[in-house]
SEVEX-266783 format. One line per field, with one value per atom (N, C-alpha, C, O): residue number from 1; residue in one letter; x, y, z. Coordinates in nm, 4 decimals, always signed. Example, Ala and Ser with C-alpha at 12.3 -4.5 7.8 and 13.67 -1.06 7.14 Angstrom:
pos	(1,1,1,1,2,2,2,2)
code	(A,A,A,A,S,S,S,S)
east	(+1.3190,+1.2300,+1.3200,+1.4236,+1.2850,+1.3670,+1.2900,+1.3409)
north	(-0.5690,-0.4500,-0.3300,-0.3319,-0.2250,-0.1060,+0.0030,+0.1138)
up	(+0.7800,+0.7800,+0.7800,+0.8465,+0.7080,+0.7140,+0.7870,+0.8039)
***
This chain:
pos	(1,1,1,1,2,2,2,2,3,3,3,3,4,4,4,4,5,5,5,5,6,6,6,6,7,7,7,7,8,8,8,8,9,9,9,9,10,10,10,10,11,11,11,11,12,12,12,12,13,13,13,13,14,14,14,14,15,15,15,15,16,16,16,16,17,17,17,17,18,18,18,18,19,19,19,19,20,20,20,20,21,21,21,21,22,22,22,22,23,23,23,23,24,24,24,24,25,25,25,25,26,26,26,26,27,27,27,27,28,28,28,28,29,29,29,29,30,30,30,30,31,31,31,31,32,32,32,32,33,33,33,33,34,34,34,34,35,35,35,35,36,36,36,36,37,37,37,37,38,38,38,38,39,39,39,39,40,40,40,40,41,41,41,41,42,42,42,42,43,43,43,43,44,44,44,44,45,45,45,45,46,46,46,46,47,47,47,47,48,48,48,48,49,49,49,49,50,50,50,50,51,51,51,51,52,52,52,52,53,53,53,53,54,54,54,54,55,55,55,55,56,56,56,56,57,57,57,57,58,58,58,58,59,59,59,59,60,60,60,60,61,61,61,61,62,62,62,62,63,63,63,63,64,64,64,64,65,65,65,65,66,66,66,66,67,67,67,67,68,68,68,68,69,69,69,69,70,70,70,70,71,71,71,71,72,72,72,72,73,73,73,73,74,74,74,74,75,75,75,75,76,76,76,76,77,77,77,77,78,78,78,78,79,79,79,79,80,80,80,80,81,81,81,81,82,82,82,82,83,83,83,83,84,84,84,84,85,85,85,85,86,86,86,86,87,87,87,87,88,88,88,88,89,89,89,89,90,90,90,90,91,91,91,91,92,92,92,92,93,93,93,93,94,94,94,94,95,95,95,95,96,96,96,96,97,97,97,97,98,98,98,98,99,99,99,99,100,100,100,100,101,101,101,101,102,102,102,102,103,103,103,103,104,104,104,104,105,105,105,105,106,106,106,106,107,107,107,107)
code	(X,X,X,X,X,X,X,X,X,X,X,X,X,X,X,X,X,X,X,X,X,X,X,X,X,X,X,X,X,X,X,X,X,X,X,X,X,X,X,X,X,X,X,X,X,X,X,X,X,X,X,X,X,X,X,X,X,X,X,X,X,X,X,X,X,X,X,X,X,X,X,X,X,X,X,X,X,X,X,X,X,X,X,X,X,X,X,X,X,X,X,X,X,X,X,X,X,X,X,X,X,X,X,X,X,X,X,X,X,X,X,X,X,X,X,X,X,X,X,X,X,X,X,X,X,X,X,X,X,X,X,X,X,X,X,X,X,X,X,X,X,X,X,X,X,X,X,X,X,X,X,X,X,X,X,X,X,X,X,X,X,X,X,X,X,X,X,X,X,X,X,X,X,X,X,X,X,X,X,X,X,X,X,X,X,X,X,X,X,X,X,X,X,X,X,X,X,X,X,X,X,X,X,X,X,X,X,X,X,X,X,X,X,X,X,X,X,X,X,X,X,X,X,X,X,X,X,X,X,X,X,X,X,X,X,X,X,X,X,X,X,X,X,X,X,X,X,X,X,X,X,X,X,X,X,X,X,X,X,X,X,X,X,X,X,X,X,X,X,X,X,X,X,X,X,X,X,X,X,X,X,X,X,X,X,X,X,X,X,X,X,X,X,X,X,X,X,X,X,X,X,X,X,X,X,X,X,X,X,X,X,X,X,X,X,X,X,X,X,X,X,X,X,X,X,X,X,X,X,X,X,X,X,X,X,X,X,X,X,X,X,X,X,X,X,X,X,X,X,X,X,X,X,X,X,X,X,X,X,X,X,X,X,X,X,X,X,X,X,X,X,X,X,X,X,X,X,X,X,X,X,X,X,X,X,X,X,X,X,X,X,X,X,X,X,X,X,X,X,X,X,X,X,X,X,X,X,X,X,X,X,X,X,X,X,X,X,X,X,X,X,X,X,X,X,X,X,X)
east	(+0.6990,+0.7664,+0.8909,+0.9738,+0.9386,+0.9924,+1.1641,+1.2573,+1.1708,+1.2236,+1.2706,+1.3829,+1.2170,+1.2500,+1.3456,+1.4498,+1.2950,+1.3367,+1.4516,+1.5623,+1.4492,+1.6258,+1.7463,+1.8591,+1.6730,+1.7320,+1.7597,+1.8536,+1.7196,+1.7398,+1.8215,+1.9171,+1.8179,+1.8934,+2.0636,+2.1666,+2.0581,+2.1679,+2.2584,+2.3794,+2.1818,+2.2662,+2.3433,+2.4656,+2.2363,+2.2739,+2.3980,+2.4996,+2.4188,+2.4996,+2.6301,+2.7354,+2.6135,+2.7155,+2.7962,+2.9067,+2.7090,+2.7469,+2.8171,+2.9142,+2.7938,+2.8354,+2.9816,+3.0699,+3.0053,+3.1086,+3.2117,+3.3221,+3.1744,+3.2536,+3.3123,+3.3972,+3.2494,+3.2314,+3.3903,+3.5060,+3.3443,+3.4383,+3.5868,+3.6747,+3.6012,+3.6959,+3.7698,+3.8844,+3.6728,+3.7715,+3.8544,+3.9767,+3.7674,+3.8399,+3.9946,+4.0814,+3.9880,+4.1029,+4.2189,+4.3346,+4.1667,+4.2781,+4.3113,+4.3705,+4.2585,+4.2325,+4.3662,+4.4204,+4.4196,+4.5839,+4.5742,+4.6787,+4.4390,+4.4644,+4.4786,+4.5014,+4.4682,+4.5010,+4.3920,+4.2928,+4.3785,+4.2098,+4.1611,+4.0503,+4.1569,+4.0944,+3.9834,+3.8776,+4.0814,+4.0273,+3.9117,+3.7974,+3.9680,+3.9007,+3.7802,+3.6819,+3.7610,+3.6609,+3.5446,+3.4298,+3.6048,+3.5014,+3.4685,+3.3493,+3.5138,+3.4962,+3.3828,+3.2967,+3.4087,+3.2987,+3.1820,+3.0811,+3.1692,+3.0519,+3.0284,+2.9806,+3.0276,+2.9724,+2.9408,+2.8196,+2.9768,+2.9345,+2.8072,+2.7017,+2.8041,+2.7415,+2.5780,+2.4736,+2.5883,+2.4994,+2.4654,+2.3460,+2.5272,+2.4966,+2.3885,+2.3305,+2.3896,+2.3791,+2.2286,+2.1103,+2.2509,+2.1079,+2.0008,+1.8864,+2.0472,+1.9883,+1.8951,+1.7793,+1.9451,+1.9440,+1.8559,+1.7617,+1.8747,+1.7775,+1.6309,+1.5252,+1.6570,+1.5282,+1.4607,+1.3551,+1.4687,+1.4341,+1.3750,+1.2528,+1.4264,+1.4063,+1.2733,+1.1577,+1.3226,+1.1873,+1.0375,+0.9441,+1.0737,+0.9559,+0.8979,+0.7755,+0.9807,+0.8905,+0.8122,+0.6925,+0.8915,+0.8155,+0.6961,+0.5912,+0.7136,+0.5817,+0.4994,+0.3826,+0.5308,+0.4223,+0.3394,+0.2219,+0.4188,+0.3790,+0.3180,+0.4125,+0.2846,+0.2372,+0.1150,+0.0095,+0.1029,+0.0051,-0.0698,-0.1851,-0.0173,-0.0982,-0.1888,-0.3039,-0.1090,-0.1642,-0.2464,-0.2862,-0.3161,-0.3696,-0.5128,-0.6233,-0.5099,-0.5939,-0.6416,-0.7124,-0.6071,-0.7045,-0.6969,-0.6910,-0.6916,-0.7238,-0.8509,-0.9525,-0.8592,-0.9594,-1.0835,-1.1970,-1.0321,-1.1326,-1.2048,-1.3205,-1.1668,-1.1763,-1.2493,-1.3449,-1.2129,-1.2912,-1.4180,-1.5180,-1.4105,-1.5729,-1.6569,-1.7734,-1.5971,-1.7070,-1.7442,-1.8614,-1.6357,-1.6897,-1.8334,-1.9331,-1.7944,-1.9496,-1.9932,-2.0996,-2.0109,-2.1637,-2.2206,-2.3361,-2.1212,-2.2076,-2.2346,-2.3522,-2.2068,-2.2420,-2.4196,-2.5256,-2.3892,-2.4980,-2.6115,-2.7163,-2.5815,-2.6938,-2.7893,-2.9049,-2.6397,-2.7238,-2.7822,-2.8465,-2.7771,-2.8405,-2.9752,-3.0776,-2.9540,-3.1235,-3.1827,-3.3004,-3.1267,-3.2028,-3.2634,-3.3732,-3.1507,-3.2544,-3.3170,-3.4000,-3.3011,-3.4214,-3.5337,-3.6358,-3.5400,-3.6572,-3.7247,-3.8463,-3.6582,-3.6800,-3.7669,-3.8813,-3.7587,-3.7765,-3.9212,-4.0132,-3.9266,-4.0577,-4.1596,-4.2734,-4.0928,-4.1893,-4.2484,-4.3672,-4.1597,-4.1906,-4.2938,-4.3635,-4.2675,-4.3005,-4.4713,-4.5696,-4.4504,-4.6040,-4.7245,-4.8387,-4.6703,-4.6827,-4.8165,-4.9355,-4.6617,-4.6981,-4.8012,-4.8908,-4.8090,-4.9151,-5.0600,-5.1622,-5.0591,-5.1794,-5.2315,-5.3126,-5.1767,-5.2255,-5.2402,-5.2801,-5.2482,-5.2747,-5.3885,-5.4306,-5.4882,-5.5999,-5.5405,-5.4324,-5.6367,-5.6110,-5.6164,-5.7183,-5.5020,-5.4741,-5.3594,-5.2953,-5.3811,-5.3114,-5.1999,-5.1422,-5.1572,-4.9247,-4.8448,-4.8338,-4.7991,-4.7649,-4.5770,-4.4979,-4.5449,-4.4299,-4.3490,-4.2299,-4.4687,-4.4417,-4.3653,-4.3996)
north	(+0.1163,+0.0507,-0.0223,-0.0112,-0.0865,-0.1482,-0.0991,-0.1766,+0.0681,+0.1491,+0.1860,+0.2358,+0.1723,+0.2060,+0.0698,+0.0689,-0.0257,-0.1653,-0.1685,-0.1502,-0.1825,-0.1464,-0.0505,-0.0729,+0.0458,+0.1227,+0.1036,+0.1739,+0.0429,-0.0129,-0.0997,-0.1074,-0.2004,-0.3232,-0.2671,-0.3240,-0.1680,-0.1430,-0.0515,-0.0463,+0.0367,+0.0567,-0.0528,-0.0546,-0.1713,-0.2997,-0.3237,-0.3331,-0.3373,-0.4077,-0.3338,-0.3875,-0.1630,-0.1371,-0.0614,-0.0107,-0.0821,-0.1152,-0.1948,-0.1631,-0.3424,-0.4903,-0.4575,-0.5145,-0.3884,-0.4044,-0.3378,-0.3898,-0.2106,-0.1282,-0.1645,-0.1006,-0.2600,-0.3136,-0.4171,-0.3986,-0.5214,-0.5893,-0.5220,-0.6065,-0.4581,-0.3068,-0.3173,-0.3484,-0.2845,-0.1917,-0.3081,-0.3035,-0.4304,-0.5252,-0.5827,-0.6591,-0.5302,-0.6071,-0.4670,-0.4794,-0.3275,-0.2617,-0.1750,-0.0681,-0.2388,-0.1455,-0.1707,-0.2810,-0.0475,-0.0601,-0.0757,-0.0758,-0.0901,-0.1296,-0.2959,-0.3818,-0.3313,-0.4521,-0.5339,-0.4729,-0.6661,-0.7341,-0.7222,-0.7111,-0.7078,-0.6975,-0.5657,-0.5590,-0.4652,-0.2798,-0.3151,-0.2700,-0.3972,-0.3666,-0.4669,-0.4245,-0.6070,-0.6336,-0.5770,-0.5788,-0.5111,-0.3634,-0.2754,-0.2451,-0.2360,-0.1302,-0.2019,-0.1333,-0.3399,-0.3435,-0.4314,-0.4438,-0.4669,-0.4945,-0.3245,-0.2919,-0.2240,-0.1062,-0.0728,-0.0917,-0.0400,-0.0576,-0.1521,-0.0906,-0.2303,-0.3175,-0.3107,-0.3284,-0.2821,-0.2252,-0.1084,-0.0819,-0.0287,+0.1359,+0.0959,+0.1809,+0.0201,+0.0074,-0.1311,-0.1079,-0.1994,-0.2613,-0.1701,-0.1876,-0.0593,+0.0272,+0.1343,+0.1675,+0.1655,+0.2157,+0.1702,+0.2365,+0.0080,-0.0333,-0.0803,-0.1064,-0.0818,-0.0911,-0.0195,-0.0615,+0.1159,+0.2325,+0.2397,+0.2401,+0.2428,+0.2104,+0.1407,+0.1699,+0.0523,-0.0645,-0.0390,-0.0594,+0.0280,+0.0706,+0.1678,+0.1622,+0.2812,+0.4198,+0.3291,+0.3447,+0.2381,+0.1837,+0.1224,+0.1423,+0.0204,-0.0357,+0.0342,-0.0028,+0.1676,+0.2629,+0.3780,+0.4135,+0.3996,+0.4411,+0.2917,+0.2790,+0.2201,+0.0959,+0.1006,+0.1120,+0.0960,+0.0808,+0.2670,+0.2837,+0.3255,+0.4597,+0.4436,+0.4826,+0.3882,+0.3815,+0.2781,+0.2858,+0.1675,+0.0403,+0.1197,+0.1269,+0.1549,+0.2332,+0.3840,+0.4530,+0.4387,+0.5502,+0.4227,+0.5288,+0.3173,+0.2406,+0.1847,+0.1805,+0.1347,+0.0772,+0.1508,+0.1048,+0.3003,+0.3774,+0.4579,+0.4868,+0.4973,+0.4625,+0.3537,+0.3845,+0.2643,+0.1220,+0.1338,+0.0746,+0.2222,+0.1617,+0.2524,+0.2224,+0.3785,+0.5022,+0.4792,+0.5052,+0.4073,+0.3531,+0.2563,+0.2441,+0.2098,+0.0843,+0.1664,+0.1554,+0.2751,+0.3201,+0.3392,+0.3009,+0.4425,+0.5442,+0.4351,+0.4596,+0.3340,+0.2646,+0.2044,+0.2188,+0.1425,+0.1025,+0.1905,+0.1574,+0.3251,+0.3684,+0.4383,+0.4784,+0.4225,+0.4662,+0.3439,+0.3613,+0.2841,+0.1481,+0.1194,+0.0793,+0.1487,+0.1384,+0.2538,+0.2586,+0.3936,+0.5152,+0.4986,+0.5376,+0.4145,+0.3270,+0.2320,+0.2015,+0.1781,+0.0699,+0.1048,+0.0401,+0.2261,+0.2766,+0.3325,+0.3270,+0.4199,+0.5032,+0.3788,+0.4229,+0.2635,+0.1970,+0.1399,+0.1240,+0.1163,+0.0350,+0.2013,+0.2223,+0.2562,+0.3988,+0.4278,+0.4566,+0.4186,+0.4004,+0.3139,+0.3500,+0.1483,+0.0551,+0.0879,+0.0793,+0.1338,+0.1661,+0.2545,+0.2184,+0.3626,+0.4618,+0.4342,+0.4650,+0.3132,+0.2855,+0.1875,+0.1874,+0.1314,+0.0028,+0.0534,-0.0094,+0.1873,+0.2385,+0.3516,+0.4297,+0.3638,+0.4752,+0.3743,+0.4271,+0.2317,+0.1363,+0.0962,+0.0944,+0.0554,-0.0266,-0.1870,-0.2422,-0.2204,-0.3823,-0.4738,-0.4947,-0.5072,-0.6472,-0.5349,-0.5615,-0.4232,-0.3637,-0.3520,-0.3392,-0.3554,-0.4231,-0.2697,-0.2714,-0.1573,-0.0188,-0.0491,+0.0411,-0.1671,-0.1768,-0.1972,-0.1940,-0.2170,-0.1337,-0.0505,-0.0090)
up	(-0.5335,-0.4247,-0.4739,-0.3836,-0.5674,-0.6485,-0.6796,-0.7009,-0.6737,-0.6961,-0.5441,-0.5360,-0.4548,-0.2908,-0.2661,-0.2006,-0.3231,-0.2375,-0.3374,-0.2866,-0.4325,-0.5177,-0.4387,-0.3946,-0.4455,-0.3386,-0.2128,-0.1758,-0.1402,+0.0007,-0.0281,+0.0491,-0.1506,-0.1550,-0.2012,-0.1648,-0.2712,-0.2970,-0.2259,-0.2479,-0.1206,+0.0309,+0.0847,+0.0985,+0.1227,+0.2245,+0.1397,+0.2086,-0.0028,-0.0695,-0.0631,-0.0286,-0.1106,-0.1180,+0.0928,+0.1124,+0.1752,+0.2842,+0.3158,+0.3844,+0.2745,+0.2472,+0.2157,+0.2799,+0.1415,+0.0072,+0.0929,+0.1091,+0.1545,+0.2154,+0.3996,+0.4617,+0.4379,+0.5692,+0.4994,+0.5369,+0.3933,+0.3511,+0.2690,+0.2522,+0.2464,+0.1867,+0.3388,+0.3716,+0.4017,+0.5523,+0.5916,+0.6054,+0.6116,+0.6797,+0.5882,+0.6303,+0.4862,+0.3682,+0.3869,+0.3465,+0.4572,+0.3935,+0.5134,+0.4990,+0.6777,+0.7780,+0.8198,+0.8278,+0.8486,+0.9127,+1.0706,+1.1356,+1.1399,+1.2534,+1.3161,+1.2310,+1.4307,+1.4576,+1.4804,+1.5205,+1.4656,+1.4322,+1.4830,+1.4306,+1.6298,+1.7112,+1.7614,+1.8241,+1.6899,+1.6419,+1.5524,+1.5442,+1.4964,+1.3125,+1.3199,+1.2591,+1.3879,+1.4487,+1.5008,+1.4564,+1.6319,+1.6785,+1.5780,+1.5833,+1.5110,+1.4157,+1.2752,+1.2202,+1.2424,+1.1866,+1.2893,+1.2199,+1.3649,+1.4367,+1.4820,+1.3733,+1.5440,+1.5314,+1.4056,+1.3955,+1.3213,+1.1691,+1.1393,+1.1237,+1.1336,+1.1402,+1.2131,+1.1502,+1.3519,+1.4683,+1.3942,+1.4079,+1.3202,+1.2956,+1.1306,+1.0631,+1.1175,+0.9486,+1.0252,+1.0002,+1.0711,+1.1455,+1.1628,+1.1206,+1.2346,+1.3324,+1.2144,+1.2400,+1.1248,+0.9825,+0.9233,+0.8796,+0.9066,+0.7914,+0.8637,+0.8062,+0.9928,+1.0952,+1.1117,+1.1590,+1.0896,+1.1244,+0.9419,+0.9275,+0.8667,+0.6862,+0.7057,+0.6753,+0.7587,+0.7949,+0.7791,+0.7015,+0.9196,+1.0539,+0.9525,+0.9414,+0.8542,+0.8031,+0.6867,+0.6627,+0.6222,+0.4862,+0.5189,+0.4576,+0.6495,+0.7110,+0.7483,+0.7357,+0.8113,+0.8302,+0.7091,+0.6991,+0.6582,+0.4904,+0.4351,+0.5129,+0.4052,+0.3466,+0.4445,+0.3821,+0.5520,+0.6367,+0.5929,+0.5530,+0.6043,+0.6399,+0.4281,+0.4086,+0.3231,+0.2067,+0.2135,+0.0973,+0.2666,+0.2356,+0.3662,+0.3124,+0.4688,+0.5383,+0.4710,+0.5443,+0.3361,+0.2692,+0.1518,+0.0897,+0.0682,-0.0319,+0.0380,-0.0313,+0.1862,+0.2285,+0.2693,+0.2818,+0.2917,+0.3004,+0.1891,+0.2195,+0.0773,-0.0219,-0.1148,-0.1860,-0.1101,-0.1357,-0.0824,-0.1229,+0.0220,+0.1516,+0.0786,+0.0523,+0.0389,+0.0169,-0.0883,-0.1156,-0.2101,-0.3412,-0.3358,-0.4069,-0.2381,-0.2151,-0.1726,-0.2335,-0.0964,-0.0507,-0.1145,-0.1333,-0.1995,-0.3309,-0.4191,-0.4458,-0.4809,-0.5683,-0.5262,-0.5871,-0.4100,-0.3376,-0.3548,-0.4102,-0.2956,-0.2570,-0.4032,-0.4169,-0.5178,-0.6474,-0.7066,-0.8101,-0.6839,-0.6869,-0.6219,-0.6771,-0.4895,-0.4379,-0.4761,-0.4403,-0.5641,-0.6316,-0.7481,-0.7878,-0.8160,-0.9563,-0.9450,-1.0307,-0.8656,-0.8548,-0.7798,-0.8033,-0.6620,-0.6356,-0.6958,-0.6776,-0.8063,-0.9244,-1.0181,-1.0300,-1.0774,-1.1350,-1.0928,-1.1731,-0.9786,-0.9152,-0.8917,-0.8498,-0.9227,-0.9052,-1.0571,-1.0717,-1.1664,-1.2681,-1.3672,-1.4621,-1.2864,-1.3016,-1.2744,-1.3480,-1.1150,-1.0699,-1.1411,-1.1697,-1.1570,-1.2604,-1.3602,-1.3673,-1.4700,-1.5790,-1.5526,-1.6370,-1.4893,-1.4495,-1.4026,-1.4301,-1.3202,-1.3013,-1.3752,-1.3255,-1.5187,-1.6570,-1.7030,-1.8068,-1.7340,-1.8244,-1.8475,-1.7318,-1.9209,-1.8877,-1.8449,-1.8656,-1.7923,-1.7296,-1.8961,-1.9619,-1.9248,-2.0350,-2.1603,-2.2620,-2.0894,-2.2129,-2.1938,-2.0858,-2.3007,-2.2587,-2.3410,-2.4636,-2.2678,-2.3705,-2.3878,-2.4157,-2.3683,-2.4136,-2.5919,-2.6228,-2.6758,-2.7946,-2.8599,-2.9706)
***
């Protein structure tokens, strides 16, 4: 992400740069060149809003499969969890009823 937002930042900037360019070297009259960078301006809003809206929706569409993801990790963890430990008390049982009563086969 880091690498997107550099990039975004250095559109806005060199937009910036070129918005300020026009106004220093525009051979029309201020009042032209006014309009011309407020449309500019509106066009380059309109741009980075839209920039916006896809990054927020890519960020959202990645954090909704991380969360789904995350969920299935706990199931499966879970449910191998109540497999060894059912496994275990089955074991446990097992060993407890091949034993004689006082005799300890952990040796």
């Amino acid at each position: 992400m880091g690498q997107k937002s550099d990039f975004l930042a250095g559109i806005v900037v060199g937009a910036l740069a070129g918005i300020g360019l026009g106004i220093l070297f525009a051979p029309q009259s201020g009042q032209v060149t006014r309009q011309r960078v407020r449309d500019r301006a509106d066009e380059m809003g309109t741009r980075l809003r839209s920039s916006a809206d896809d990054l927020t929706q890519r960020g959202r569409t990645a954090m909704d499969e991380l969360t789904h993801r995350g969920r299935m990790a706990v199931d499966e963890g879970s449910r191998r969890l109540r497999d060894a430990y059912d496994r275990g008390r089955e074991t446990i049982a097992r060993g407890e009823s091949a034993a004689e009563p006082g005799e300890n086969n952990s040796v």
